[in-house]
LONU-474539 format. One record per residue (C-alpha): x, y negated, z; residue number from 1. Coordinates in steps of 0.2 Angstrom, whole numbers, always signed. Layout:
<nodes>
+-------+-------+-------+-----+
:    c1 :    c2 :    c3 :   i :
+-------+-------+-------+-----+
:     X :     Y :     Z : NUM :
...
+-------+-------+-------+-----+
</nodes>
This chain:
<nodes>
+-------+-------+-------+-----+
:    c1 :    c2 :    c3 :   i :
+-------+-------+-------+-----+
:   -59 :   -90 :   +28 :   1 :
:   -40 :   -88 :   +34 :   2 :
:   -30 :   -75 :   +24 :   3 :
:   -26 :   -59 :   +30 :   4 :
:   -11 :   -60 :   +21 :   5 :
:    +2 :   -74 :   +18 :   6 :
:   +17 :   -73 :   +11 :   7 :
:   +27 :   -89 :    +6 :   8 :
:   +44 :   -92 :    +0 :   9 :
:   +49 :   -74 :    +0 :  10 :
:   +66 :   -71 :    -8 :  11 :
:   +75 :   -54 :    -6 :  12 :
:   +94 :   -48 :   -13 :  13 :
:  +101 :   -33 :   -14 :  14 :
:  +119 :   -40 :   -14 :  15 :
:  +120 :   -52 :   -30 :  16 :
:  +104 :   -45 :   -37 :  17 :
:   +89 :   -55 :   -33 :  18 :
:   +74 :   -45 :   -33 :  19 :
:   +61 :   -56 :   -26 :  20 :
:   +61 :   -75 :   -33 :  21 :
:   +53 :   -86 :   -22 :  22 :
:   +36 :   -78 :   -22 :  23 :
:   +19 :   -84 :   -11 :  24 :
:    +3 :   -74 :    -8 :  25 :
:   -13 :   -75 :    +1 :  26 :
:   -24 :   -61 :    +2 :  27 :
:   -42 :   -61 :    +9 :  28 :
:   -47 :   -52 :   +20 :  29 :
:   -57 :   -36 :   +13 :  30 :
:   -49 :   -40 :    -4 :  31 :
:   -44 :   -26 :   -15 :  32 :
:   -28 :   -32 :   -27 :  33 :
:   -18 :   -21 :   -39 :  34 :
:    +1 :   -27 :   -41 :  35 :
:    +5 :   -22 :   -59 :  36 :
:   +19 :   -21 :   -69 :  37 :
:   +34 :   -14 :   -77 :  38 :
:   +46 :    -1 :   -68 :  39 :
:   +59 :   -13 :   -60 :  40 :
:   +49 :   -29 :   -61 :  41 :
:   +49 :   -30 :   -38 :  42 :
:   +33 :   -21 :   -36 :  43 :
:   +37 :    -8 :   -24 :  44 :
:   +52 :   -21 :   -14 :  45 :
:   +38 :   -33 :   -13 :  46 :
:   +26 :   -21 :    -5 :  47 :
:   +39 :   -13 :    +8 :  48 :
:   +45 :   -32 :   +11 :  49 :
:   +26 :   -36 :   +18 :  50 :
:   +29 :   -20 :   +33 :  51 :
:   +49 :   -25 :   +33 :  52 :
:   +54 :    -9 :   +27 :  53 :
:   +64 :   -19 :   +16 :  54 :
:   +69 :   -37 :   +27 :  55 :
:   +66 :   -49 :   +17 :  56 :
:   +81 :   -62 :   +12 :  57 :
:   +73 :   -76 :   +19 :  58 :
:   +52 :   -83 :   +18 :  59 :
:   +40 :   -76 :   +29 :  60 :
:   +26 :   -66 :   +30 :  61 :
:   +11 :   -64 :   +43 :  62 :
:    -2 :   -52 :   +44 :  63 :
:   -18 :   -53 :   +52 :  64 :
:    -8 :   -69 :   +63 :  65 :
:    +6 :   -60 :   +66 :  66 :
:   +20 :   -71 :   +59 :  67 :
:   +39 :   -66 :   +55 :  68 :
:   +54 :   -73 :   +47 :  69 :
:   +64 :   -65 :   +34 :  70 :
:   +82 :   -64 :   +37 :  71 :
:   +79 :   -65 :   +56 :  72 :
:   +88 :   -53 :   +70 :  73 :
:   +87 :   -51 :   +88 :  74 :
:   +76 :   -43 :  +101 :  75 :
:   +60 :   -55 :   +97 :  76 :
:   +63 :   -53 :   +81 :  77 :
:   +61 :   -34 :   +79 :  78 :
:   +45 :   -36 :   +92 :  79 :
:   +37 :   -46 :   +78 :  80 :
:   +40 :   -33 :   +65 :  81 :
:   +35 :   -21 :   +79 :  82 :
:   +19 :   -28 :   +79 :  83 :
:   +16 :   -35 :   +62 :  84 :
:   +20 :   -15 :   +55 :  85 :
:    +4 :   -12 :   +69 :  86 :
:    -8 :   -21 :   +56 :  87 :
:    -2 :   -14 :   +42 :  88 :
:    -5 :    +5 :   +34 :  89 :
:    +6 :   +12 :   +21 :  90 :
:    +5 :   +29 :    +9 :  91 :
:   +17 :   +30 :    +0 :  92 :
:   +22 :   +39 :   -19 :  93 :
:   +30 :   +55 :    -8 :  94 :
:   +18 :   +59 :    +6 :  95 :
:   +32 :   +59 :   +20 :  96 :
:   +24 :   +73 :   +29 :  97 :
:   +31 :   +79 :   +44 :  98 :
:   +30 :   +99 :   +34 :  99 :
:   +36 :  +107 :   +53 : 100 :
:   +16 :  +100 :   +61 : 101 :
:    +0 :  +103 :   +56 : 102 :
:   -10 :   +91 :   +48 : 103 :
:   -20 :   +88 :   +63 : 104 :
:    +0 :   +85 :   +72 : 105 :
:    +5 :   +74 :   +56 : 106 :
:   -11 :   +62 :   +59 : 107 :
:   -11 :   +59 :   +79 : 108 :
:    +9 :   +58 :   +78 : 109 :
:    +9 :   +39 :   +76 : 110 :
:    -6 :   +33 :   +87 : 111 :
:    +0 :   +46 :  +101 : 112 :
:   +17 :   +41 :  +100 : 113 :
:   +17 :   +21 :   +92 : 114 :
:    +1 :   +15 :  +100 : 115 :
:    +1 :   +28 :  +116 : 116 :
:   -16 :   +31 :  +111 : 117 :
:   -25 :   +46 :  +123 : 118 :
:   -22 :   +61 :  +115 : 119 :
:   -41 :   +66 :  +112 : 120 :
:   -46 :   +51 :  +108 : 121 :
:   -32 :   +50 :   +93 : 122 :
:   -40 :   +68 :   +88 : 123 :
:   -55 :   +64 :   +86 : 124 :
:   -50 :   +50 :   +75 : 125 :
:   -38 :   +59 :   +65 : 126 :
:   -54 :   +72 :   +61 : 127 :
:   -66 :   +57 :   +59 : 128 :
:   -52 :   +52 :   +46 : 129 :
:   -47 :   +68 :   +39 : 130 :
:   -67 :   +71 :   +37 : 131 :
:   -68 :   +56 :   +28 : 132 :
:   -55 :   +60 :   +14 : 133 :
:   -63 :   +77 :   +14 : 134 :
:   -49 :   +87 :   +22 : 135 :
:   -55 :   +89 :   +39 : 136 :
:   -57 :  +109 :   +32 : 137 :
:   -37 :  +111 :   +33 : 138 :
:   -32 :  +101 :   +49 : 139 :
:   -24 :  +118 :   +56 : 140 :
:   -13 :  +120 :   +39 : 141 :
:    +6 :  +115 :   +35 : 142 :
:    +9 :  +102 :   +22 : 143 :
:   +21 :  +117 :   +11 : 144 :
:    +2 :  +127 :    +9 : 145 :
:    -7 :  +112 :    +3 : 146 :
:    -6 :  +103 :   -16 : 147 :
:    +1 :   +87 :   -21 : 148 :
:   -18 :   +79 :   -19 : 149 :
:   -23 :   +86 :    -5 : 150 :
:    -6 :   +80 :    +4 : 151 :
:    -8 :   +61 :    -2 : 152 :
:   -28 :   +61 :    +5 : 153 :
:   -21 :   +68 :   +24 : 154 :
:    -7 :   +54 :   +20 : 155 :
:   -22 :   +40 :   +18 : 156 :
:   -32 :   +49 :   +33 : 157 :
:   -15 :   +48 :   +43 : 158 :
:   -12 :   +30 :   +39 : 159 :
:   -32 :   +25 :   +45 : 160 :
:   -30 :   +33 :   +60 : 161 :
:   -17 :   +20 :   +67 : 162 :
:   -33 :   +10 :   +64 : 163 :
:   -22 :    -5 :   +52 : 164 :
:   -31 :   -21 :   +46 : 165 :
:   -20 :   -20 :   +30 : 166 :
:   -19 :    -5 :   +20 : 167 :
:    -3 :    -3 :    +6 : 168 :
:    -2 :    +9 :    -7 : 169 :
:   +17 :   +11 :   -16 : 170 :
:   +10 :   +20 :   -31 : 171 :
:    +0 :   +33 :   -21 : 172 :
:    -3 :   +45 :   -37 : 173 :
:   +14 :   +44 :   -47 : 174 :
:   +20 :   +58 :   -40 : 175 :
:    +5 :   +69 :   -44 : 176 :
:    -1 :   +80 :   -56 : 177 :
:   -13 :   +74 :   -70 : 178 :
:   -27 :   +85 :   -62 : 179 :
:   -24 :   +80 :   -47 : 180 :
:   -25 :   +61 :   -48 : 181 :
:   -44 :   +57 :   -50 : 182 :
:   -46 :   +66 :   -30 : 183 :
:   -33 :   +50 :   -23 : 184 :
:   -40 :   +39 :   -32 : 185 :
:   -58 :   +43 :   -28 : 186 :
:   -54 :   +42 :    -9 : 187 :
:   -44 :   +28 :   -12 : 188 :
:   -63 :   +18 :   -19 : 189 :
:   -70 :   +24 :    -4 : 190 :
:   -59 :   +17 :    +8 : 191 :
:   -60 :    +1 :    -2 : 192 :
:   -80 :    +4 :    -1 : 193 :
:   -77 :    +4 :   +15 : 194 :
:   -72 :   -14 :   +18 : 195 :
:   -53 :   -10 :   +20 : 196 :
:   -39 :   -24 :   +16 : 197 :
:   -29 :   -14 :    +0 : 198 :
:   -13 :   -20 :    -9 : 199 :
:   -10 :    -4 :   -21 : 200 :
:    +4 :    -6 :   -34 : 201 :
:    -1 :    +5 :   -47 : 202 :
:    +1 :   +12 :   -65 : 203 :
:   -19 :   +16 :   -64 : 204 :
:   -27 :    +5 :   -75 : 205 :
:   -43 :   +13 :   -75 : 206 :
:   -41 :   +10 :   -56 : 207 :
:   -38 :    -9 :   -57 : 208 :
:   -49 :   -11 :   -67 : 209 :
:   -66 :    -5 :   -58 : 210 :
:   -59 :    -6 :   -39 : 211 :
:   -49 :   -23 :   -41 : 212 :
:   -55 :   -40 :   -36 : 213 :
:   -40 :   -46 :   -42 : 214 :
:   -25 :   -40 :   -51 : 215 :
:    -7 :   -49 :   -49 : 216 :
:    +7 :   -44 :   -63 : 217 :
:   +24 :   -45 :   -59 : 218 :
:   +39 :   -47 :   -71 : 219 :
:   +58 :   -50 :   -65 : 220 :
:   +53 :   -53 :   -45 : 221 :
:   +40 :   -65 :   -52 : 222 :
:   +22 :   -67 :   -50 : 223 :
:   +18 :   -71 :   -66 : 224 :
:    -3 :   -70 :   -68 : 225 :
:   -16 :   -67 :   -55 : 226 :
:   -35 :   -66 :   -60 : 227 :
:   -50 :   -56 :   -59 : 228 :
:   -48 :   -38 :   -66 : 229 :
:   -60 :   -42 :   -80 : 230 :
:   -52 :   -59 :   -87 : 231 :
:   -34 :   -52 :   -87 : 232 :
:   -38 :   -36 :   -95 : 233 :
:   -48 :   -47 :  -108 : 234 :
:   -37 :   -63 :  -111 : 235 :
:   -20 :   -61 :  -102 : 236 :
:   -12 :   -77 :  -102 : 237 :
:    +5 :   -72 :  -102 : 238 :
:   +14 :   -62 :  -117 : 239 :
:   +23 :   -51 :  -106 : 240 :
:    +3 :   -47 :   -97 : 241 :
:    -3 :   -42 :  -113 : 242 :
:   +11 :   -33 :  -120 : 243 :
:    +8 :   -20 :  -103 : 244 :
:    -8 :   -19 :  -106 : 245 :
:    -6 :   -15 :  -123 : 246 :
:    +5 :    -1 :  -120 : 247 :
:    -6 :    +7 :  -108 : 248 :
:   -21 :    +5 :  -121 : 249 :
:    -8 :   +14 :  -135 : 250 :
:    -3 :   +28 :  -119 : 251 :
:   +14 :   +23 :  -118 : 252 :
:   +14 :   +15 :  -100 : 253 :
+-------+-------+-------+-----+
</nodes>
């Protein structure tokens, strides 16, 4: 089976800093992989590289057969990231509601106005999605009425809508409350249940653990292990593996 993600030779600098060494990836399709690893070890540039947030310094990276150079500019060149961002979903660690719409307004924006999806037909998506991560029961409310969880679950329903074939997660529940991270996470197995492509960088061990097929660390813009949840949490290979695992097993990560 051809991977629904490929990245190879991906490099990426922020001036003299060099954040992303040289790093290639497949992804299956329907896989669900965890990126773990310590605060400033590329995680997060990694992820916003894959949807060109961040461009990438040069390597390439194709989604679902769309293929794009790093480093690239030019008119076809922001036609490819055009397209390629159309395959990918992401939710990120701050919600980035729209807080002057709805929640219906904040789920049909992007498919209405990205996609120039029929207008009804984007609603009864964005209820279909909203219904499916529980919050179909305040579609009519602002984002400044609703809590921390309940605004990350309409952020996941928002992304399903545009329909993506990817779905990336930027440590969707760091910004929450204790309480209120089991409800993300929850929602998060299901849509993983579901049969959705997920890349989730992620402090949730817990998480990794039981949702995972596989789970990649990272350390200084490396990929530095990648196995099954079980077999890295049991024999990590590399010392820097297990010394992060061991802090999460002492509560210190």
């Amino acid at each position: 089976m051809a991977p629904i993600v490929k990245i190879t030779n991906l490099d990426k600098y922020f001036g003299r800093l060099h954040v992303i060494k040289n790093i290639s990836l497949e992804i299956q399709p329907r896989q669900v992989v965890c990126l773990i690893g310590r605060s400033g070890s590329g995680k997060s540039t990694l992820l916003r590289c894959i949807n060109f947030l961040e461009e990438p310094s040069h390597g390439t990276i194709e989604v679902d057969g769309i293929k794009v150079e790093g480093g690239e500019k030019g008119r076809e060149h922001r036609q490819q990231v055009h397209d390629l961002r159309l395959k990918t979903g992401m939710v990120f660690q701050e919600f980035n509601l729209f807080p002057h719409m709805s929640v219906l307004q904040n789920v049909i924006e992007g498919p209405v106005t990205v996609k120039g999806m029929d207008r009804n037909q984007a609603i009864a998506l964005a209820e279909e999605n909203l219904d499916s991560v529980g919050m179909l029961f305040k579609k009519d409310e602002y984002p400044n009425r609703l809590s921390g969880g309940q605004k990350q679950r309409i952020a996941i329903a928002r992304a399903l809508t545009m329909q993506p074939k990817v779905m990336l997660f930027d440590e969707p529940t760091s910004a929450l409350d204790p309480e209120l991270i089991g409800e993300v996470l929850n929602v998060m197995k299901k849509v993983a249940k579901d049969g959705m492509t997920m890349l989730v960088v992620t402090h949730e061990m817990g998480f990794a653990r039981e949702v995972a097929d596989r789970v990649i660390v990272m350390a200084d813009g490396e990929l530095i292990e990648d196995a099954k949840p079980e077999e890295l949490f049991r024999n990590p290979k590399d010392p820097r593996t297990k010394a992060l695992i061991d802090r999460y097993r002492t509560g210190e990560g």
